[in-house]
C-alpha positions as CSV (number, residue, x, y, z in Angstrom):
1,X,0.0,0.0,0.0
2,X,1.5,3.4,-0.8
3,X,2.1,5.9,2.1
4,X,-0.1,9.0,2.8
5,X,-3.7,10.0,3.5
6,X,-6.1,7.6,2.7
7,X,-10.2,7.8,3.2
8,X,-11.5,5.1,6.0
9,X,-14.9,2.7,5.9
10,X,-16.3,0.7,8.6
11,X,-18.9,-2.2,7.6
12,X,-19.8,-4.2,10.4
13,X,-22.7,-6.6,9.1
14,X,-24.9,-8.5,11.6
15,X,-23.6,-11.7,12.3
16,X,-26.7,-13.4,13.6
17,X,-28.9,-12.2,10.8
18,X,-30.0,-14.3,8.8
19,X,-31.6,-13.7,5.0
20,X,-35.3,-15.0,4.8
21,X,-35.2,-18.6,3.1
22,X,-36.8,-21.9,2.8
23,X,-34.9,-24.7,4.5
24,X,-34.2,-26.4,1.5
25,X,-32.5,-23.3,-0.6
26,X,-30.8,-23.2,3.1
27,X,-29.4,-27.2,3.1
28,X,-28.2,-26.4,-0.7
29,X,-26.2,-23.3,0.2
30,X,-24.8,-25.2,2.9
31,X,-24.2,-28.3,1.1
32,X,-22.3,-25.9,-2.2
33,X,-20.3,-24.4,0.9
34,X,-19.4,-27.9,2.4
35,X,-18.2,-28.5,-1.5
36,X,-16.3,-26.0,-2.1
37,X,-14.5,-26.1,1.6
38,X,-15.8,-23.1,2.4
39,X,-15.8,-22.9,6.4
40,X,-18.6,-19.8,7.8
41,X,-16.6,-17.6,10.1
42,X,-17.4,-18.1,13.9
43,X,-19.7,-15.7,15.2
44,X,-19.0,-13.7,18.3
45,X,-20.5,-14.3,21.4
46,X,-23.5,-12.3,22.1
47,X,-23.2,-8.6,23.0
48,X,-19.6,-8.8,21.6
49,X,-21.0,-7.5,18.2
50,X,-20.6,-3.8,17.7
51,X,-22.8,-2.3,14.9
52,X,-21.2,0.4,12.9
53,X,-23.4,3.1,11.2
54,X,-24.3,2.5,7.7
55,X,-23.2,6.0,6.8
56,X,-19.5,5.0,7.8
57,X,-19.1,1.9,5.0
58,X,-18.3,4.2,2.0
59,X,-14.6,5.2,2.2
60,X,-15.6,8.3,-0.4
61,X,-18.7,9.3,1.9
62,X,-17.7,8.0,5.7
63,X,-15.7,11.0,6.4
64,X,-12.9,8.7,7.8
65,X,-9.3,9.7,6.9
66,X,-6.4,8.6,7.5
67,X,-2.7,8.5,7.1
68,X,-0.4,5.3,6.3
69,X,3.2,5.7,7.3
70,X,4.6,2.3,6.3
71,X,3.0,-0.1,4.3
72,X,2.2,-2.1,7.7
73,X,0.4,1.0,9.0
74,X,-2.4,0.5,11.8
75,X,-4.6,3.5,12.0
76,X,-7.4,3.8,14.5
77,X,-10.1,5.5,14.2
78,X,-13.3,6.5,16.5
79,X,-17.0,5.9,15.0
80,X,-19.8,8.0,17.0
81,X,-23.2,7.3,16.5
């Protein structure tokens, strides 16, 4: 990554939602993922989950900036409500 400001987002999805769908389109997506080796992430325990505005997931609209220094930059930033 090359050094200098960069613009931020934050997406932080639900992990306990789940899309409305019959159990059988359900045991096919499941059986495609068990196919392909595809492992689902584990989900957090609950109250761990931290939901992040929807506002703050478009890097060109969050308003989130920041700055890399090295190509192994970490760069904090704080998302109010």
């Amino acid at each position: 990554m090359p050094v200098g400001p960069v613009r931020l987002g934050a997406h932080s999805p639900d992990p306990y939602y789940e899309p409305p769908a019959s159990p059988e389109v359900k045991a096919e997506l499941e059986e495609r993922r068990r196919k392909a080796g595809m492992e689902l992430p584990p989900k957090p325990p609950k109250g761990a989950w931290v939901a992040t505005p929807d506002r703050r997931a478009d890097p060109l609209k969050s308003g989130l900036t920041g700055e890399v220094k090295t190509p192994a930059s970490t760069i904090d930033c704080a998302l109010e409500k």
